[in-house]
C-alpha positions in Angstrom: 0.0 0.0 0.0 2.8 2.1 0.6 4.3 1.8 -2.8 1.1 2.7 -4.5 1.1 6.0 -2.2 4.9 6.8 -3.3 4.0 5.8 -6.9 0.9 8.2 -6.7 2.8 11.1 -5.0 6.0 10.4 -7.6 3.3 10.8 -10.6 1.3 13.6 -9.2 4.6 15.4 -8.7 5.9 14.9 -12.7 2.2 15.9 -13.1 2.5 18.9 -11.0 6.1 20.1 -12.8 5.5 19.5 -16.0 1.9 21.8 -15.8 3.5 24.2 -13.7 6.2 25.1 -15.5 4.0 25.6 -18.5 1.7 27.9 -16.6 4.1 29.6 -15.2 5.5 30.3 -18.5 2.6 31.9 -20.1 1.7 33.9 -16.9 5.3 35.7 -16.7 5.2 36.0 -20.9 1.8 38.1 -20.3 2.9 40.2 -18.0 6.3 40.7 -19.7 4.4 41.5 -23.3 2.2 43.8 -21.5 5.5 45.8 -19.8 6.7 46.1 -23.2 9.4 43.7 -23.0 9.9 42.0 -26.7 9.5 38.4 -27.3 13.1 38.1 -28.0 14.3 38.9 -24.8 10.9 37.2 -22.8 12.5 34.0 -24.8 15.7 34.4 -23.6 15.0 34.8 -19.9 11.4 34.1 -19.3 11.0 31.1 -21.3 14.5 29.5 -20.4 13.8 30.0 -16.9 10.5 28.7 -17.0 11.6 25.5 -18.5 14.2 24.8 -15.8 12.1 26.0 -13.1 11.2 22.6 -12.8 15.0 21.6 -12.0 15.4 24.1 -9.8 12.4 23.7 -7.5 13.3 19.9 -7.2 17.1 20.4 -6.6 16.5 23.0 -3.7 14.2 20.9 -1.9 16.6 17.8 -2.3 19.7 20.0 -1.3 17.7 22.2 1.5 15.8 19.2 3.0 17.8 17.5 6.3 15.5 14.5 5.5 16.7 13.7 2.1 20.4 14.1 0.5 21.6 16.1 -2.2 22.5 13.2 -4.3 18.9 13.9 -5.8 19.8 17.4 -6.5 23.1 16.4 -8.8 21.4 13.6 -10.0 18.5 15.7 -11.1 20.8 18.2 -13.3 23.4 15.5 -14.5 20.0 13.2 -15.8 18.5 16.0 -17.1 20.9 16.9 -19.0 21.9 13.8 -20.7 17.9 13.7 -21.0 17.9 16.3 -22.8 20.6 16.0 -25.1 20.3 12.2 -26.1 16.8 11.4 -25.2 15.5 14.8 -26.5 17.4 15.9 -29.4 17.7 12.4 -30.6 13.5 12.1 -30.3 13.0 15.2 -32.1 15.5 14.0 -35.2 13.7 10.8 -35.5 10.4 12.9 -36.6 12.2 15.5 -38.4 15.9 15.3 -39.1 17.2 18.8 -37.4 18.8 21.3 -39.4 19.9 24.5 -37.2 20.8 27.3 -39.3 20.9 30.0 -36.6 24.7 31.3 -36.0 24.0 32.4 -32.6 23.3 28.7 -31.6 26.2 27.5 -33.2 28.4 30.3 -30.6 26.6 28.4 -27.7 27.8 24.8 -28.1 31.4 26.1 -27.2 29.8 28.0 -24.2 27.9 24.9 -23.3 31.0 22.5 -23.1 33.4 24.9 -21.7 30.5 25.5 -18.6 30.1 21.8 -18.9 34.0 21.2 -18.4 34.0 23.8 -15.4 31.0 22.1 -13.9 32.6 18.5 -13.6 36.1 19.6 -12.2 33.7 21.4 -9.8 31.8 18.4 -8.7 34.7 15.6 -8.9 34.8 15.9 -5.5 31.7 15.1 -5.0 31.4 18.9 -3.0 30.0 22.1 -4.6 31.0 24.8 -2.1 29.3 28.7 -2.0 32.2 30.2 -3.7 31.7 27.6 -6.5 27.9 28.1 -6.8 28.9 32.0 -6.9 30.6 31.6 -9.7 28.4 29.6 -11.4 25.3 32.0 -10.8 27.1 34.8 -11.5 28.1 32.9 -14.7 24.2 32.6 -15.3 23.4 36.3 -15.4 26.6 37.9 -17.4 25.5 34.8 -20.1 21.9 35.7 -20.1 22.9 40.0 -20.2 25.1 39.1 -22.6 23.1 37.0 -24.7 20.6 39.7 -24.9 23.0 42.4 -26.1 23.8 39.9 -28.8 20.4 39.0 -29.7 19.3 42.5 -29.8 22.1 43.1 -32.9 20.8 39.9 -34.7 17.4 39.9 -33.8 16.8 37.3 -36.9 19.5 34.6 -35.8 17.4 34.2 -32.3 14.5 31.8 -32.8 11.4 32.9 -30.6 8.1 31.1 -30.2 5.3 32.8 -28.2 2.0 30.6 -28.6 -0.4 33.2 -30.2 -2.6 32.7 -27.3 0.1 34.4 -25.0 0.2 37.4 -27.1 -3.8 37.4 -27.5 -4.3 37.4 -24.0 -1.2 40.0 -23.0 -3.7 42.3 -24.0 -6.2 40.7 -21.7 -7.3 41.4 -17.7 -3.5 41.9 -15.9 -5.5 39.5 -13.3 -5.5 36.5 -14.9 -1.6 36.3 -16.1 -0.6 36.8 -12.6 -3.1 34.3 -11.4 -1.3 31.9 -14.3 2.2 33.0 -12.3 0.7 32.0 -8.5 -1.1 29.0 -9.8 2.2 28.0 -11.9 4.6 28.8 -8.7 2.3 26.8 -6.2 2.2 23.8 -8.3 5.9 24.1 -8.9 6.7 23.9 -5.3 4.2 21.1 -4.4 5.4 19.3 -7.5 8.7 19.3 -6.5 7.9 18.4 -3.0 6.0 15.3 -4.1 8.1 14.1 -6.4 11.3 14.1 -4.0 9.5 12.1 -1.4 7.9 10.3 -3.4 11.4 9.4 -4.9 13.2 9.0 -2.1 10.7 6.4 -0.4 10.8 4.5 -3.6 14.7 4.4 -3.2 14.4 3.7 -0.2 11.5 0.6 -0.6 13.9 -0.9 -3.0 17.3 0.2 -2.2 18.4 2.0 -5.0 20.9 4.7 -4.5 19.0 8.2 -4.5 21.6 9.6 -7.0 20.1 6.8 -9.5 16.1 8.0 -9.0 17.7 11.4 -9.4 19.5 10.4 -12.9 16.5 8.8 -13.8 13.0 9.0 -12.8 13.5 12.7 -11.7 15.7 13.9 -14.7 13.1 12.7 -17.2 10.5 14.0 -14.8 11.6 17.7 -14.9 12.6 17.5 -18.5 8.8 17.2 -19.4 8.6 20.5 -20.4 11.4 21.2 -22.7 10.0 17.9 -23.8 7.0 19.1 -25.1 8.3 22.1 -26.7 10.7 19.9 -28.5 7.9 17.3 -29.8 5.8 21.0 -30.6 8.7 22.4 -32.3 9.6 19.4 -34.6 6.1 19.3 -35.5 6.4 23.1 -36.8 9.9 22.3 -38.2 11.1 25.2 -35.8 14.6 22.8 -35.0 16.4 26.1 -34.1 14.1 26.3 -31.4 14.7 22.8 -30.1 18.5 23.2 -30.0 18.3 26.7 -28.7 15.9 25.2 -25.8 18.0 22.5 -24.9 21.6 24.5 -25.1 19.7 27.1 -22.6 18.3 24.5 -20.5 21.3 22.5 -20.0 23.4 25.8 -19.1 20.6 27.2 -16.7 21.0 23.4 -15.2 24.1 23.6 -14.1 24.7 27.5 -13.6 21.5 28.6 -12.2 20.4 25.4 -10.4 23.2 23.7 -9.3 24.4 27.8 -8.6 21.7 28.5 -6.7 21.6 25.4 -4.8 25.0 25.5 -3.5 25.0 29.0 -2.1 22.0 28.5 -0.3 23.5 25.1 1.6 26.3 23.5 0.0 26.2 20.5 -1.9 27.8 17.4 -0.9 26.9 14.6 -2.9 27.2 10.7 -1.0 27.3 8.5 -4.0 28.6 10.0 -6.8 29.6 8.1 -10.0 31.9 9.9 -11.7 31.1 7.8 -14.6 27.7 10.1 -14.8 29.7 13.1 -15.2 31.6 11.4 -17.7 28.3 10.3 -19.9 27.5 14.1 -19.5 30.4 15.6 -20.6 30.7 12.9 -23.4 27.2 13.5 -24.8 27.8 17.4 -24.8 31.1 16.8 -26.6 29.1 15.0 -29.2 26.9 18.3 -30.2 30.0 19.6 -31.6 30.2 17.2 -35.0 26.5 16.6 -35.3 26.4 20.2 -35.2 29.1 21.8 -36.6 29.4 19.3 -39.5 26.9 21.0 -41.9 24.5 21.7 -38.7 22.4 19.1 -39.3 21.4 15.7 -36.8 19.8 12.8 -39.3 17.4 10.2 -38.5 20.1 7.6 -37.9 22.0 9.6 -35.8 19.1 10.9 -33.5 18.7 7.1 -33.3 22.3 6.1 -31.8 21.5 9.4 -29.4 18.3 7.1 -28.2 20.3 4.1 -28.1 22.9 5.4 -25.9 20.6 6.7 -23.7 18.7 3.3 -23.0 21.6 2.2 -22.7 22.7 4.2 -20.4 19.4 3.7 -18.1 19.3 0.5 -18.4 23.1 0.3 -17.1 22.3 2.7 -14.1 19.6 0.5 -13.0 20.8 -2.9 -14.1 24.8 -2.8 -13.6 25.1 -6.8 -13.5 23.5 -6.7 -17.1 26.9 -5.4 -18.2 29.3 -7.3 -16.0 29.3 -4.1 -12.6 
């Protein structure tokens, strides 16, 4: 009986995140249309945000909570990213090879592995101090000013996709945008809250490490949303919007959630697998010819991206399978 309770709280929590988010989203767009701010810059801050908010709500209540370690938090933000990368990019080029044309995403895959590089020799040690998080949120905010400055001289290389029902109803009652904000924010934090111990007495039923729910069950959990824009967007053949949305998510990850995290307690991780950092930095390495070469990611190659990713969960939760 208790496993169906955990299972329920786990799913409402995904649930919770994954609708959130998406609220949240359109409620801060309103309000940001309305102020005047342009859709360029609401999809550079606003949007990217919104999509990790789900990351970030989890990883502080793992990291903050005495009753739970912060293996969940780094598991979280190492699985998501890998998630997002293999699972995501590689689901997106299976319905529509991806062909990203924009110049301004092709600067950010040398900003994404250099941030990735600095993020692993950061959390070898299975530590993240304050002075390290520092760093990495400061990192967050000169990226995000300058990538605004940038965007602002090439307004045409920066993909941007505001639902027209945002933009319709910017021009709506201010009430109901910030209602989508507290509504959005509320079931953020009891998403996140659900999902964690919901997790972590699952982990605990069974005995799997929390780092491996973290990598797992969690990452795919709070990758829903970037999920759905990237099923949306490959629909719409917008690919410059998927890889834009996953470079930015995967960099918010680790600067602004992971940065955030560690200042206000810092991390210390109890089972770390250094091997996870390695799949990380390994599948982020791999943007950089699929990429670069012609800027293009095929069918067969979103496939291997898939592959490797099973492959990796299935070796995370069955180690024996492949002589661990």
């Amino acid at each position: 009986m208790d496993l169906l309770v955990n299972l329920g709280w786990l799913a409402l929590g995904l649930v919770l995140l994954s609708v959130g988010a998406d609220w949240l989203v359109k409620g801060a767009s309103e309000i940001a249309l309305r102020a005047g701010v342009t859709p360029l810059v609401i999809g550079l801050t606003v949007v990217a945000f919104g999509t990790s908010a789900p990351e970030l709500l989890v990883s502080l209540k793992a990291n903050l909570d005495p009753n739970t370690q912060a293996d969940i938090a780094v598991g979280n933000v190492v699985g998501s990213n890998i998630c997002n990368i293999a699972l995501l990019l590689g689901l997106a080029a299976l319905i529509r090879p991806l062909v990203v044309g924009s110049q301004v995403i092709r600067r950010e895959i040398p900003i994404l592995l250099g941030v990735t590089m600095v993020f692993i020799a950061m959390i070898w040690d299975g530590e993240l101090a304050q002075w390290e998080g520092l760093l990495l949120f400061a990192g967050i905010i000169i990226y995000v000013m300058a990538s605004i400055k940038v965007a602002r001289k090439h307004p045409g290389e920066v993909p941007v996709d505001l639902p027209d029902d945002v933009i319709r109803e910017s021009r709506g009652p201010a009430w109901k945008s910030v209602a989508w904000v507290v509504i959005g924010l509320a079931g953020l934090v009891f998403g996140a809250d659900r999902l964690v111990v919901g997790g972590v007495a699952i982990a605990q039923k069974f005995g799997v490490p929390e780092v491996v729910i973290g990598l797992t069950l969690v990452a795919v959990g709070t990758s829903l949303p970037e999920l759905a824009t990237t099923i949306a967007a490959a629909r719409r053949q917008e690919t410059d919007i998927i890889a834009g949305n996953i470079i930015g998510s995967n960099l918010f990850n680790m600067m602004a959630v992971m940065g955030l995290a560690s200042v206000l307690k810092p991390i210390e991780v109890e089972n770390l697998n250094r091997l996870d950092l390695w799949v990380m930095g390994g599948f982020t390495l791999a943007l950089v010819p699929l990429l670069a070469r012609g800027a293009r990611i095929n069918r067969v190659e979103g496939a291997l991206l898939m592959v490797g990713y099973f492959t990796y969960c299935t070796w995370l939760v069955k180690p024996e399978w492949f002589g661990g």
